[in-house]
PyMOL CGO cylinders between C-alpha atoms (Angstrom):
from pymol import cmd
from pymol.cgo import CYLINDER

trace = [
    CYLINDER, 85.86, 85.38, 148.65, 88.79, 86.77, 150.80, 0.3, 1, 1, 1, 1, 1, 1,
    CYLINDER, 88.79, 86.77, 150.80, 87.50, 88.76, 153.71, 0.3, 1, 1, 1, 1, 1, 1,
    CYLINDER, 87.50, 88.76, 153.71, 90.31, 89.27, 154.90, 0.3, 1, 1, 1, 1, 1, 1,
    CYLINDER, 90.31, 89.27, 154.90, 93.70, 90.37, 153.88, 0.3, 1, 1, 1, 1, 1, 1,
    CYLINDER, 93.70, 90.37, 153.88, 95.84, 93.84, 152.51, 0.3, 1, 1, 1, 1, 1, 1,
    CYLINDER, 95.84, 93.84, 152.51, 94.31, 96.40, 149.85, 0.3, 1, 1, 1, 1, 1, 1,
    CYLINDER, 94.31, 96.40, 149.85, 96.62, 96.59, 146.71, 0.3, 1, 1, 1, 1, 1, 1,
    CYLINDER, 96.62, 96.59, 146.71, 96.40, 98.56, 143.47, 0.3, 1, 1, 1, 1, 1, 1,
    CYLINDER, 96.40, 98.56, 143.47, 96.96, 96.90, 140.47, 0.3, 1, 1, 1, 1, 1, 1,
    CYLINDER, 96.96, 96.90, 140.47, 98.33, 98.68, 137.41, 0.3, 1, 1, 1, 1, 1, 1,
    CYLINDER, 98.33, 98.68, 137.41, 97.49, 96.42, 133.92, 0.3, 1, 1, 1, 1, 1, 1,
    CYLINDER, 97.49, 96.42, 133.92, 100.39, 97.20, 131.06, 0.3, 1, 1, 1, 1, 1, 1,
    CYLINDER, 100.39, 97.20, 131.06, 100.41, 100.84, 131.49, 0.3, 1, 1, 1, 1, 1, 1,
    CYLINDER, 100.41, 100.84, 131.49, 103.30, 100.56, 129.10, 0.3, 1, 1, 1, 1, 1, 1,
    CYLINDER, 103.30, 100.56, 129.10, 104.84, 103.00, 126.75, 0.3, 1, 1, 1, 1, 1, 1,
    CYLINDER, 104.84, 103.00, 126.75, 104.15, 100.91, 123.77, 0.3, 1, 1, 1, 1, 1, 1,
    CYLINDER, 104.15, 100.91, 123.77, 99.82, 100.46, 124.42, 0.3, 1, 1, 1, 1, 1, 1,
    CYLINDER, 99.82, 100.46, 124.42, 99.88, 104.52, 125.05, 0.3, 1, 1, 1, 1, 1, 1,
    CYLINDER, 99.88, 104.52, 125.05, 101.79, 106.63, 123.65, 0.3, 1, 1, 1, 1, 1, 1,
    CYLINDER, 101.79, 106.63, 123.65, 101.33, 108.01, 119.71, 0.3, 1, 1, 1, 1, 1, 1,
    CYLINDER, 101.33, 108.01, 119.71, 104.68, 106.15, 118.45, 0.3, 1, 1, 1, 1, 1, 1,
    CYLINDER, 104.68, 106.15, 118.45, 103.81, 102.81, 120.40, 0.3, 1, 1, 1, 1, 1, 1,
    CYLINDER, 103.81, 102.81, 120.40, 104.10, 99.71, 118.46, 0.3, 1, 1, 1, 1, 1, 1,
    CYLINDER, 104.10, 99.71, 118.46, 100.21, 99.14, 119.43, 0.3, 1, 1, 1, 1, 1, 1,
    CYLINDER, 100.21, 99.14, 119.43, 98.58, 101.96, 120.87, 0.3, 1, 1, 1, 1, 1, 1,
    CYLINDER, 98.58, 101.96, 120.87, 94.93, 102.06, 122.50, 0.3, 1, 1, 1, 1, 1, 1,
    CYLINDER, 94.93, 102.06, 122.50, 93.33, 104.87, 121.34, 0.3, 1, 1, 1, 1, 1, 1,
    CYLINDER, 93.33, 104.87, 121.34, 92.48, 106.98, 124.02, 0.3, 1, 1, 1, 1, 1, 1,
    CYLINDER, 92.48, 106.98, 124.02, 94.65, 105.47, 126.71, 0.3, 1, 1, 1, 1, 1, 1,
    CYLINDER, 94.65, 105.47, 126.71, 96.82, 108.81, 126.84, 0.3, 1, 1, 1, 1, 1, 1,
    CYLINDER, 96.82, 108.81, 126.84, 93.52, 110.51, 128.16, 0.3, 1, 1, 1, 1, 1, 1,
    CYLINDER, 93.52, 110.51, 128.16, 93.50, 108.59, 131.40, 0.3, 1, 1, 1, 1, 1, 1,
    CYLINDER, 93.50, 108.59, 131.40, 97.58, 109.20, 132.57, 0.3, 1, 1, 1, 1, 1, 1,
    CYLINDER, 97.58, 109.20, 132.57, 96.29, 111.89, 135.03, 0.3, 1, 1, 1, 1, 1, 1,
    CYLINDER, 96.29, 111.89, 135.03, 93.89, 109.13, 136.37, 0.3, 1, 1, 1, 1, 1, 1,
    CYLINDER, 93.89, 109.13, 136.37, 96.55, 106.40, 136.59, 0.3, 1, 1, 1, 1, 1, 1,
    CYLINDER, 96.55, 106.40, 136.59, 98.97, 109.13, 137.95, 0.3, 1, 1, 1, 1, 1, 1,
    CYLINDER, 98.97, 109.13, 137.95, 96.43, 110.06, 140.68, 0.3, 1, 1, 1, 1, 1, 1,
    CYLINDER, 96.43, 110.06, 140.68, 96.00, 106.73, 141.86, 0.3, 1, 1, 1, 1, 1, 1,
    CYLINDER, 96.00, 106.73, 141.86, 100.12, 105.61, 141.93, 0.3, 1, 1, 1, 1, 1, 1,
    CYLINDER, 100.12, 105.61, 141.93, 100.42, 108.70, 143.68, 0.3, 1, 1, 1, 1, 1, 1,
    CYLINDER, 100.42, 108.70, 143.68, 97.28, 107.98, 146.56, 0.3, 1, 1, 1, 1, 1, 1,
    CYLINDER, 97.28, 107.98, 146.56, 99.14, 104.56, 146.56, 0.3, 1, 1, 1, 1, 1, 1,
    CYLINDER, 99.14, 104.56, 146.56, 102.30, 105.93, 147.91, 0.3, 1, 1, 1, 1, 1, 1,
    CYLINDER, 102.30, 105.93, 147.91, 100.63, 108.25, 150.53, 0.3, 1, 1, 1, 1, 1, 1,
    CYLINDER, 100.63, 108.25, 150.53, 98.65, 105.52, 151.82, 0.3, 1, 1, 1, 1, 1, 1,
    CYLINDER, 98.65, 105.52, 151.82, 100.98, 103.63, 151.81, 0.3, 1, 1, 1, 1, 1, 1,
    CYLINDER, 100.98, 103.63, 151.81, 99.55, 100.46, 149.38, 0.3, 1, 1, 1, 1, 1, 1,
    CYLINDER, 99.55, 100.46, 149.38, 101.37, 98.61, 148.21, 0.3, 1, 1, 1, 1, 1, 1,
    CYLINDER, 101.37, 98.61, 148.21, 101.24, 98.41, 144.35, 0.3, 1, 1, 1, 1, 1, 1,
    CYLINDER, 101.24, 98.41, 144.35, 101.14, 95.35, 142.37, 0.3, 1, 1, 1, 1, 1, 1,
    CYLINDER, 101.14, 95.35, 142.37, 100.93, 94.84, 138.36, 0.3, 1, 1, 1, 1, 1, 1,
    CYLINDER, 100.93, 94.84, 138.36, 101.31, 93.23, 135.00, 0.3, 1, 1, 1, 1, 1, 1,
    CYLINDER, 101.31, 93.23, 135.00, 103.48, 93.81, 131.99, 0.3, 1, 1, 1, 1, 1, 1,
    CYLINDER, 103.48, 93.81, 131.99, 103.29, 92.24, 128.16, 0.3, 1, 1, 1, 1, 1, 1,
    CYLINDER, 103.29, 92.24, 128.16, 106.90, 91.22, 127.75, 0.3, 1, 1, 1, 1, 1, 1,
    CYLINDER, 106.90, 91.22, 127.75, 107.40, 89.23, 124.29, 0.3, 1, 1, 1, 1, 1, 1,
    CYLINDER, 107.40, 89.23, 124.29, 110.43, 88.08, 122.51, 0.3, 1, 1, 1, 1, 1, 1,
    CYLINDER, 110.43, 88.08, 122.51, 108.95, 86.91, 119.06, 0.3, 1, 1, 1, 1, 1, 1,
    CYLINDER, 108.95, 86.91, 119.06, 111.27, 83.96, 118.86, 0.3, 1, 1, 1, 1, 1, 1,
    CYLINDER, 111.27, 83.96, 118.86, 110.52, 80.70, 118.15, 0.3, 1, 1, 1, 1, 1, 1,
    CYLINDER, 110.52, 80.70, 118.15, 111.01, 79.83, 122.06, 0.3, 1, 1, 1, 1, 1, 1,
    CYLINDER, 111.01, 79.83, 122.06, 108.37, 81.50, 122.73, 0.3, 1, 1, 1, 1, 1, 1,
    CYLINDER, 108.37, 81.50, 122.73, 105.93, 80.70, 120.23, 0.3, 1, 1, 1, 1, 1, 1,
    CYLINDER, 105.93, 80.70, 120.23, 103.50, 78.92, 122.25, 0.3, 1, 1, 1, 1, 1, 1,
    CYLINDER, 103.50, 78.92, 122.25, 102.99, 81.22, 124.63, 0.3, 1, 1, 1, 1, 1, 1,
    CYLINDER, 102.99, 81.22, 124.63, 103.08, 84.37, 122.39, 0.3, 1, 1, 1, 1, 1, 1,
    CYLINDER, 103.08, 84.37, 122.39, 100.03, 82.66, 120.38, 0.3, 1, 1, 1, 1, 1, 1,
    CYLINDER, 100.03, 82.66, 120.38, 98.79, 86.64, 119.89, 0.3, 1, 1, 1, 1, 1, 1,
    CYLINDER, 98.79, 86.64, 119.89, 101.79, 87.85, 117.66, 0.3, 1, 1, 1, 1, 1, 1,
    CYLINDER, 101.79, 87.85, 117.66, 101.44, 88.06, 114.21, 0.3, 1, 1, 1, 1, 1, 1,
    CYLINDER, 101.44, 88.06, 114.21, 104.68, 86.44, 113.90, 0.3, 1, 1, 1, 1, 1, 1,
    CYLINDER, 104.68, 86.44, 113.90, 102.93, 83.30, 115.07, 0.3, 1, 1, 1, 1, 1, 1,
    CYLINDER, 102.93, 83.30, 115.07, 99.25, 84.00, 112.94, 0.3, 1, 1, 1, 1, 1, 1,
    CYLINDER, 99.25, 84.00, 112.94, 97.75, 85.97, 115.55, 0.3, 1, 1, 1, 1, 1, 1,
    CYLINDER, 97.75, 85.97, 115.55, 96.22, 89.36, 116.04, 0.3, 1, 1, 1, 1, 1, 1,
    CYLINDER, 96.22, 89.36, 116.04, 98.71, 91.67, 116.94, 0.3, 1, 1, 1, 1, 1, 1,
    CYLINDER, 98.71, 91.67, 116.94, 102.08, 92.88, 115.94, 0.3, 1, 1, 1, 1, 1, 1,
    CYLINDER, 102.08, 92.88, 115.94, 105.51, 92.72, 117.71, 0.3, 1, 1, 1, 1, 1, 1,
    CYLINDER, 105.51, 92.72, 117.71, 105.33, 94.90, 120.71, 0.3, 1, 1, 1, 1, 1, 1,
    CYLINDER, 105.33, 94.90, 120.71, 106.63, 95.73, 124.43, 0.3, 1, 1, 1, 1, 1, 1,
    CYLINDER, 106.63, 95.73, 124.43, 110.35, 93.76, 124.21, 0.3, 1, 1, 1, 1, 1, 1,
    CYLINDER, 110.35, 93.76, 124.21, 111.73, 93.69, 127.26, 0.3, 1, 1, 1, 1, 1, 1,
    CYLINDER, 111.73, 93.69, 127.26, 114.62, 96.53, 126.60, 0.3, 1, 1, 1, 1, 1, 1,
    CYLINDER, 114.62, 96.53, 126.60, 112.69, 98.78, 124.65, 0.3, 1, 1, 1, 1, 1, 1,
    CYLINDER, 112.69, 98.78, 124.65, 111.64, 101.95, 125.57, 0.3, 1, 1, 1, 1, 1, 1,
    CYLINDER, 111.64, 101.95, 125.57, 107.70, 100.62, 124.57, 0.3, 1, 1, 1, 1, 1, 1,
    CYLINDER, 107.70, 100.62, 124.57, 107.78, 97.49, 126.84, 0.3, 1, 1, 1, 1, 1, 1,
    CYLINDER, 107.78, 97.49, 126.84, 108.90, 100.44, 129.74, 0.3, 1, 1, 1, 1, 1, 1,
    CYLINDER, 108.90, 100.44, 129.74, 105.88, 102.23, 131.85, 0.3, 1, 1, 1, 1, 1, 1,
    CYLINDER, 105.88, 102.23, 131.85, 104.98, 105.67, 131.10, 0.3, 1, 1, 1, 1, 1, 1,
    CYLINDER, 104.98, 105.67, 131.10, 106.02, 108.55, 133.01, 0.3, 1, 1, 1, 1, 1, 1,
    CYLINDER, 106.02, 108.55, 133.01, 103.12, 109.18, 135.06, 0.3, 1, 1, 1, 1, 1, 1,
    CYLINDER, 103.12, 109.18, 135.06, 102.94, 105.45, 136.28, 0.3, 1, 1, 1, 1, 1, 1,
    CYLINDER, 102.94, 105.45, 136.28, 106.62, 105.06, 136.34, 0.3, 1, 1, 1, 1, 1, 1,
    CYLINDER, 106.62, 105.06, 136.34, 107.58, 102.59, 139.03, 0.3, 1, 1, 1, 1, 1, 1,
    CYLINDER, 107.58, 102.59, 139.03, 109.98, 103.62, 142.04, 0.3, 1, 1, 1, 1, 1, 1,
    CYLINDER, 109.98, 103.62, 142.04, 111.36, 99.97, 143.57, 0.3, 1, 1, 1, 1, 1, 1,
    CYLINDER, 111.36, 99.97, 143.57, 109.93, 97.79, 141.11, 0.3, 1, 1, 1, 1, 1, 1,
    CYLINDER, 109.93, 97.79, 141.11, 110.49, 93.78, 141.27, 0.3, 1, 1, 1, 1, 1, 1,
    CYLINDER, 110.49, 93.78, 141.27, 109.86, 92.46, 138.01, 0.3, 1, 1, 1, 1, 1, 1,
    CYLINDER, 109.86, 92.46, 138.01, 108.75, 88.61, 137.93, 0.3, 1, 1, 1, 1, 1, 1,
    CYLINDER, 108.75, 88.61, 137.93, 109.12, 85.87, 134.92, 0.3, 1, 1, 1, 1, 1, 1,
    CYLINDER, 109.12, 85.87, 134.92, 107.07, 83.87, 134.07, 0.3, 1, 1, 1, 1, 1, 1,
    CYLINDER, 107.07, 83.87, 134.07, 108.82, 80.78, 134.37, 0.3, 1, 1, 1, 1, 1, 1,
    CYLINDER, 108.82, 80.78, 134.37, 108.28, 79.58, 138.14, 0.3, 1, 1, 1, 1, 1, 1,
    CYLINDER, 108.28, 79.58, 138.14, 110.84, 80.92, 140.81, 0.3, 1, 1, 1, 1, 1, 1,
    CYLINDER, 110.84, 80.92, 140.81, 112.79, 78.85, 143.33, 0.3, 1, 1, 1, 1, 1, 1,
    CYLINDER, 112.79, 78.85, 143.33, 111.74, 78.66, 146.72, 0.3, 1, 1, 1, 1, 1, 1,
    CYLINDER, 111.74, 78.66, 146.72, 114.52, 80.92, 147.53, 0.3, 1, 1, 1, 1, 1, 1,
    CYLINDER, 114.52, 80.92, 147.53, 113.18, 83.45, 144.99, 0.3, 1, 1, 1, 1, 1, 1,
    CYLINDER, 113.18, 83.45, 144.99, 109.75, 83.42, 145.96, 0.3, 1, 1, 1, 1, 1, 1,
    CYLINDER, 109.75, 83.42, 145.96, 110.52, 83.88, 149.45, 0.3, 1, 1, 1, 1, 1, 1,
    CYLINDER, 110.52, 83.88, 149.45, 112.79, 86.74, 148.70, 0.3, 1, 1, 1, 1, 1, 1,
    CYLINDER, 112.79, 86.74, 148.70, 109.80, 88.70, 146.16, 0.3, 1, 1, 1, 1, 1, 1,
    CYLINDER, 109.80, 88.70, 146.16, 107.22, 87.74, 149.37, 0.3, 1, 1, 1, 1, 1, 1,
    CYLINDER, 107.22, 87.74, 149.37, 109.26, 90.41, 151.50, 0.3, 1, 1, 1, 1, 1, 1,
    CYLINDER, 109.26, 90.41, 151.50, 110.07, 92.94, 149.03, 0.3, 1, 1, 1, 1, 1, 1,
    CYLINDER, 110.07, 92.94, 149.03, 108.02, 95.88, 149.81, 0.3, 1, 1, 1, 1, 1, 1,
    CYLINDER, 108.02, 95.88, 149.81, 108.08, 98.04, 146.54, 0.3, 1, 1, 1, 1, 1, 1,
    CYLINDER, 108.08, 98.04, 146.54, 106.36, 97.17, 143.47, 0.3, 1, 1, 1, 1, 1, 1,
    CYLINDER, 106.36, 97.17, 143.47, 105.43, 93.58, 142.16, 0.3, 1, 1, 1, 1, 1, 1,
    CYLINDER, 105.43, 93.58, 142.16, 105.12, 93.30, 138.26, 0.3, 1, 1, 1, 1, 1, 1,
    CYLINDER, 105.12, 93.30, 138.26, 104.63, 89.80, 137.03, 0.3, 1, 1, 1, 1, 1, 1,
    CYLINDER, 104.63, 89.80, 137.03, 105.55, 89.52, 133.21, 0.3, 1, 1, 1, 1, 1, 1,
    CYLINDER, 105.55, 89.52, 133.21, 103.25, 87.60, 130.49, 0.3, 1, 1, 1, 1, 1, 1,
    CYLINDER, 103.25, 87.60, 130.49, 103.86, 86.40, 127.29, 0.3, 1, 1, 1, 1, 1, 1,
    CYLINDER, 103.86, 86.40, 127.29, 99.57, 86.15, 127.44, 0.3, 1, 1, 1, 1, 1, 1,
    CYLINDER, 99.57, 86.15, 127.44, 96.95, 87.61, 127.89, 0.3, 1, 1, 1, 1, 1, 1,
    CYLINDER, 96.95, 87.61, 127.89, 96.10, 85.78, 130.83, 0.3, 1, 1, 1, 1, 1, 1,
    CYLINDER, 96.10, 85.78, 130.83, 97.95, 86.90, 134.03, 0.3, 1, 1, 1, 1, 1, 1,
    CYLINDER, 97.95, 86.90, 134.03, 97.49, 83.44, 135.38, 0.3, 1, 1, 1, 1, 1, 1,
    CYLINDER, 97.49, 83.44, 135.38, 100.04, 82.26, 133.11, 0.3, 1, 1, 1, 1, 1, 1,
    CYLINDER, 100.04, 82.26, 133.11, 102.77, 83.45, 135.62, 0.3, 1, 1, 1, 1, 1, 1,
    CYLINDER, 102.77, 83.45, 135.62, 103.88, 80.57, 137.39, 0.3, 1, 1, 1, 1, 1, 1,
    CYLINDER, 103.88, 80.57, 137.39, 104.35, 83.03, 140.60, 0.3, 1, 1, 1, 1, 1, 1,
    CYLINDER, 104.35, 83.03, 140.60, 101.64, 84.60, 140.56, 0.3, 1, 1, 1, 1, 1, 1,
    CYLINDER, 101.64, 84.60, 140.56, 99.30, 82.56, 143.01, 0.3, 1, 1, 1, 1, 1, 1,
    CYLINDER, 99.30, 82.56, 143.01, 101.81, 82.19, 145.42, 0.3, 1, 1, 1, 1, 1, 1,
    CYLINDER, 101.81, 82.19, 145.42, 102.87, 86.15, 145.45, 0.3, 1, 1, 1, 1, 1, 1,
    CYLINDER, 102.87, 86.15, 145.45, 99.02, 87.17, 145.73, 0.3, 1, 1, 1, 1, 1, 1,
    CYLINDER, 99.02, 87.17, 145.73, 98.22, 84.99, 148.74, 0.3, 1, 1, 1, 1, 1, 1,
    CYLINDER, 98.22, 84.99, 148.74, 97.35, 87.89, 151.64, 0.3, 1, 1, 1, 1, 1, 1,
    CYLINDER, 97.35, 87.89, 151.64, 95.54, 89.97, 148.84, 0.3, 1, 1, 1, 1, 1, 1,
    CYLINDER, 95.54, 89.97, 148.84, 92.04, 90.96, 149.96, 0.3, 1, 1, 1, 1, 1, 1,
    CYLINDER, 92.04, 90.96, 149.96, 91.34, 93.52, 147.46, 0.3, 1, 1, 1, 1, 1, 1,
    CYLINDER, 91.34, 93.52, 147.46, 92.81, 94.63, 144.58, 0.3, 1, 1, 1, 1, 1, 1,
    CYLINDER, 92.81, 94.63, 144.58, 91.91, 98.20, 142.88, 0.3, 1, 1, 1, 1, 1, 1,
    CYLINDER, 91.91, 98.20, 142.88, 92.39, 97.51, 139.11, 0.3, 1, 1, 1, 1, 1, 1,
    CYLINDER, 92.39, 97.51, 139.11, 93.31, 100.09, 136.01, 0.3, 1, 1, 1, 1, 1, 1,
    CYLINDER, 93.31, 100.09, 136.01, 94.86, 100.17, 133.10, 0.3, 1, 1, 1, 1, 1, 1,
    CYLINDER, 94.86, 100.17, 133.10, 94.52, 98.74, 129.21, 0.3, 1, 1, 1, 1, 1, 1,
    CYLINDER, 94.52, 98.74, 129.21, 93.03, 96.99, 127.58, 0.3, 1, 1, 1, 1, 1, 1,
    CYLINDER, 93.03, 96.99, 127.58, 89.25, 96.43, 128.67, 0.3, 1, 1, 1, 1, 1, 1,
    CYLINDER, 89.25, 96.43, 128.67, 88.74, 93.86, 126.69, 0.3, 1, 1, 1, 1, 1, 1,
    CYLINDER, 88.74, 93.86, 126.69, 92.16, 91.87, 126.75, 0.3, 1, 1, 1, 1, 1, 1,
    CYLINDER, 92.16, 91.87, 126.75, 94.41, 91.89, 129.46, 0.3, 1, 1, 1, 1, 1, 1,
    CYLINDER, 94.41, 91.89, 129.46, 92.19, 93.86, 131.99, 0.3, 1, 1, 1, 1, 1, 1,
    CYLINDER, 92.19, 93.86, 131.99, 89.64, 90.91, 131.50, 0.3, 1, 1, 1, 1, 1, 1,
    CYLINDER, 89.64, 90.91, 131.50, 92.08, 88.66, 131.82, 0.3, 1, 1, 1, 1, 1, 1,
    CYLINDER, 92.08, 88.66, 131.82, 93.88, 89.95, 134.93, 0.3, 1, 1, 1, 1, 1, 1,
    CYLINDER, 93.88, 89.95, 134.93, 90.31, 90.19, 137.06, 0.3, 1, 1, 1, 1, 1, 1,
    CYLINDER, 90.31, 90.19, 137.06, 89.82, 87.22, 136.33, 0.3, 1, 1, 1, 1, 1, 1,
    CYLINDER, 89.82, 87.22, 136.33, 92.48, 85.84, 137.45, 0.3, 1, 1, 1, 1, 1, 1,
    CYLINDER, 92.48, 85.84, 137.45, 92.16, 87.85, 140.90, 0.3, 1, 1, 1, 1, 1, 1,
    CYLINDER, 92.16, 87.85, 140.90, 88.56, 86.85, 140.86, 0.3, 1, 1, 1, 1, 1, 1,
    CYLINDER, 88.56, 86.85, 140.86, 89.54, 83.11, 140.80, 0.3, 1, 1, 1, 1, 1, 1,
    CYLINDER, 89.54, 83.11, 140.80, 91.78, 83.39, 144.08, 0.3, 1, 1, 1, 1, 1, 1,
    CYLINDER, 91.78, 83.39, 144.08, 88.99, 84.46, 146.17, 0.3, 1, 1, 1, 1, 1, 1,
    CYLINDER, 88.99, 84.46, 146.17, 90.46, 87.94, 145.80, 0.3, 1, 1, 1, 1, 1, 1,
    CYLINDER, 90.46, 87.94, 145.80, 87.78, 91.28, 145.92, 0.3, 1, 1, 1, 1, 1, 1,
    CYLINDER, 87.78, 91.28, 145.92, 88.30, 93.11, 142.92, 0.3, 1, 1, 1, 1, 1, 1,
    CYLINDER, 88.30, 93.11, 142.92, 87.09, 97.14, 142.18, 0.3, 1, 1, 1, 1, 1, 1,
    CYLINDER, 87.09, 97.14, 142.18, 87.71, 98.18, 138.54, 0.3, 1, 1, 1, 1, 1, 1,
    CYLINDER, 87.71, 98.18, 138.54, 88.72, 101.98, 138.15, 0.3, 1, 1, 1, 1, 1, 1,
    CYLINDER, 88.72, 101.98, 138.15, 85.70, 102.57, 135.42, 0.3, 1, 1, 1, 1, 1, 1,
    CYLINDER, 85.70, 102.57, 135.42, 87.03, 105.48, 134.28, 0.3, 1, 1, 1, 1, 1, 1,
    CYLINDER, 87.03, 105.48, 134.28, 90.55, 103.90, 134.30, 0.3, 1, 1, 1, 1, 1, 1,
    CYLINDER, 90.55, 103.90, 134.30, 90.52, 101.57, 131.99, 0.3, 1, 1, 1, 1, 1, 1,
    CYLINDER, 90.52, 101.57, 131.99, 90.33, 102.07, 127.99, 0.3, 1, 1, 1, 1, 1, 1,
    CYLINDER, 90.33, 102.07, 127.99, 89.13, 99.14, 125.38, 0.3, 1, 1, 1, 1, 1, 1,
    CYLINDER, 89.13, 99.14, 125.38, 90.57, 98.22, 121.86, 0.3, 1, 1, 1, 1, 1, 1,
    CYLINDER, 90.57, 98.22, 121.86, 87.34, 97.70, 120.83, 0.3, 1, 1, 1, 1, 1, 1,
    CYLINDER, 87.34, 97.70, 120.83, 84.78, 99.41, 122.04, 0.3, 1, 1, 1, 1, 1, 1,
    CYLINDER, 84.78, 99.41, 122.04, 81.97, 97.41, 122.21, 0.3, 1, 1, 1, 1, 1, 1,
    CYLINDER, 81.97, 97.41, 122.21, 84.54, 94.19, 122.99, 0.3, 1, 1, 1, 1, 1, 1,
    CYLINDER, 84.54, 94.19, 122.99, 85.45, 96.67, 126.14, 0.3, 1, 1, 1, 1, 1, 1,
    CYLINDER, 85.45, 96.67, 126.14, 81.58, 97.03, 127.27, 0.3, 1, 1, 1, 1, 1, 1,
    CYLINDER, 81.58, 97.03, 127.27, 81.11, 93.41, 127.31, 0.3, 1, 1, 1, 1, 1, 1,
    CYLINDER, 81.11, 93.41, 127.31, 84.25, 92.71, 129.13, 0.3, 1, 1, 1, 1, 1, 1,
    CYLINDER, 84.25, 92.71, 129.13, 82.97, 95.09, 131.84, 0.3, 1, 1, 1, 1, 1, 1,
    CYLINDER, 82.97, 95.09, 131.84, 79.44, 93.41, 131.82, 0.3, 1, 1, 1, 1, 1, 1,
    CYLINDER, 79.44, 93.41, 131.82, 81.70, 90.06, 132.28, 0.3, 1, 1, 1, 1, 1, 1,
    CYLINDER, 81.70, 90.06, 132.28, 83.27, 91.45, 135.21, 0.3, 1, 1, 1, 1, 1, 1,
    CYLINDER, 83.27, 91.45, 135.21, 80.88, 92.60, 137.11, 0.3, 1, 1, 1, 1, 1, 1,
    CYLINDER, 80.88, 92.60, 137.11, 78.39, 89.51, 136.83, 0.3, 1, 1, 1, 1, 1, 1,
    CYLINDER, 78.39, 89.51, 136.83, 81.58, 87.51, 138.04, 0.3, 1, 1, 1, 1, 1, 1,
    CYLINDER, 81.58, 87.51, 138.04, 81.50, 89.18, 141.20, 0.3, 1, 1, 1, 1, 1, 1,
    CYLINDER, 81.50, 89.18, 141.20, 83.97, 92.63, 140.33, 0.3, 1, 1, 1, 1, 1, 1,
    CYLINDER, 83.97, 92.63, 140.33, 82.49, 96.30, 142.07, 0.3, 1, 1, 1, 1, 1, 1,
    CYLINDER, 82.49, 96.30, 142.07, 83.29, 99.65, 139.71, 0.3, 1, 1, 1, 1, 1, 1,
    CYLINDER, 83.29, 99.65, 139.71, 84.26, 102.59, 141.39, 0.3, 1, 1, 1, 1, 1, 1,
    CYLINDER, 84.26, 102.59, 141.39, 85.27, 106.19, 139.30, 0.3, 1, 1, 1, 1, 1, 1,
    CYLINDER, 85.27, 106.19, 139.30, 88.72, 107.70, 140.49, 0.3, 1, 1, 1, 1, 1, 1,
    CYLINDER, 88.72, 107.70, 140.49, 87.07, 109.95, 142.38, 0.3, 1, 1, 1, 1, 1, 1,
    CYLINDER, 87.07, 109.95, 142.38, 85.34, 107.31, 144.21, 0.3, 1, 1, 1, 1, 1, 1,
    CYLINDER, 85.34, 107.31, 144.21, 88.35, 105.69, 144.59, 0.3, 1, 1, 1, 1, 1, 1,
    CYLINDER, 88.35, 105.69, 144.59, 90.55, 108.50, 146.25, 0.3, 1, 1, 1, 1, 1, 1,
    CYLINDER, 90.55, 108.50, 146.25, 87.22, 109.58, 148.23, 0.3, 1, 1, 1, 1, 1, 1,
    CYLINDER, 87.22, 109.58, 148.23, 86.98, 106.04, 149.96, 0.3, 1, 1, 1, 1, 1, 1,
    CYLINDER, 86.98, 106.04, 149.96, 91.01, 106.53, 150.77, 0.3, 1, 1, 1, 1, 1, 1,
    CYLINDER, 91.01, 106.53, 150.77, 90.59, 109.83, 152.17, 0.3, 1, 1, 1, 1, 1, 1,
    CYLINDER, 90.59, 109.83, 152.17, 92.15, 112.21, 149.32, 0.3, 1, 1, 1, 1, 1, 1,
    CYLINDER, 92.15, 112.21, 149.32, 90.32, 114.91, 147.54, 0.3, 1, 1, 1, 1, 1, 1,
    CYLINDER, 90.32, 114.91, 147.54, 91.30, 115.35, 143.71, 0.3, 1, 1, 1, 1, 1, 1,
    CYLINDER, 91.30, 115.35, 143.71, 91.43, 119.02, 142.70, 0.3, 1, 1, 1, 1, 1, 1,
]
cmd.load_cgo(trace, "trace")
C-alpha cells in the first residue's frame, strides 16, 4: 500500500450515454447522483486535486472485436454505446471536464507519456473494457497516486473494475457510497462487499467534502 503520494478523484464513465433518459444504455438511477458528482468536481477544483478518470470508448468494428468482447455486436451483453464523437460517449454537464487529456489505449511513446505526466488538468484513460487496466498507460500515469476518491457507474462493472485496478498498484482507494449506482442491484452490493474486503474504505459525499474542509448546503 502507497503511504505516500498525491490525493486524486477519480470520475468512472460519468458519460452522457450511462445517464441520461435517451442514452444508448442508461443506469437507472444514475441521474439522481449528478448533484453528488457535481459537488465533488467542484471540491476538486477548490482544493485544488487533481482529477483523474475513465471513459467507455467503442468503435464496434471488427478491429476492435477482441477487446470490445461486451458488445452485442460481438455476442456479448450490451448494445453499441459511448462512440467516441457522439454526444453519449461525451460527460454530462455537471461533470463536464475543463482541460481534459484524453488517453488511448494503445501504449504512448515515451515522448507522449512524458508529455501527459506534466499536464496538470484532467487525465481520462479510454477502454474498450471493462477493466481500466487494459490501458497500456495507465500504470505508468498513476505512479505518485496515494489515494484515489472513486464515483461514478456502474457498481458492478466498471467501478469494480477500476478499484481494482487502483487497488493492485498499491494505491488507497475510498469509494463515494452514495456516488456510485449498480446495473444490477444485487450484482452492485456484492461488488461493494468485493471492494471493501480487498482493502477499499467508503465514505458518503458528505464525508467526503467534510474530510476536505467544505460544508454542503
Amino acid at each position: 500500500m502507497r503511504l505516500l503520494g498525491k490525493t486524486i478523484f477519480f470520475d468512472v464513465d460519468t458519460q452522457c450515454d450511462f445517464v441520461e433518459p435517451w442514452g444508448l444504455l442508461c443506469v437507472a438511477g444514475a441521474a439522481k447522483l449528478k448533484p453528488k458528482w457535481k459537488a465533488l468536481h467542484e471540491l476538486a477544483r477548490k482544493k485544488g486535486l487533481q482529477v483523474f478518470g475513465d471513459v467507455d470508448s467503442h468503435y464496434g468494428t471488427t478491429e476492435y472485436a477482441q477487446s470490445e468482447k461486451e458488445l452485442q455486436v460481438n455476442a456479448g451483453p450490451f448494445p453499441m454505446h459511448c462512440a467516441p464523437g457522439t454526444r453519449g460517449w461525451e460527460h454530462v454537464e455537471e461533470t463536464r471536464l475543463s482541460n481534459p487529456l484524453f488517453i488511448p489505449s494503445c501504449r504512448l511513446s515515451e515522448k507522449d507519456l512524458e508529455k501527459s505526466r506534466r499536464h496538470r488538468g484532467e487525465i481520462i484513460f479510454e477502454k474498450q473494457e471493462y477493466g481500466l487496466s487494459s490501458n497500456k498507460n495507465f500504470e505508468d500515469l498513476m505512479k505518485g497516486v496515494g489515494e484515489a476518491v472513486v464515483f461514478g457507474i456502474a457498481t458492478d462493472y466498471c467501478v469494480l473494475y477500476g478499484v481494482r485496478a487502483l487497488l493492485s498498484l498499491g494505491i488507497r482507494v475510498t469509494g463515494v457510497s452514495d456516488a456510485i449506482e449498480a446495473i444490477d442491484a444485487e450484482a452492485g452490493k456484492k461488488a461493494v462487499r468485493e471492494m471493501k474486503e480487498a482493502g477499499a474504505k467508503f465514505a458518503s459525499t458528505k464525508g467526503i467534502l467534510a474530510r476536505f474542509g467544505q460544508k454542503r448546503n
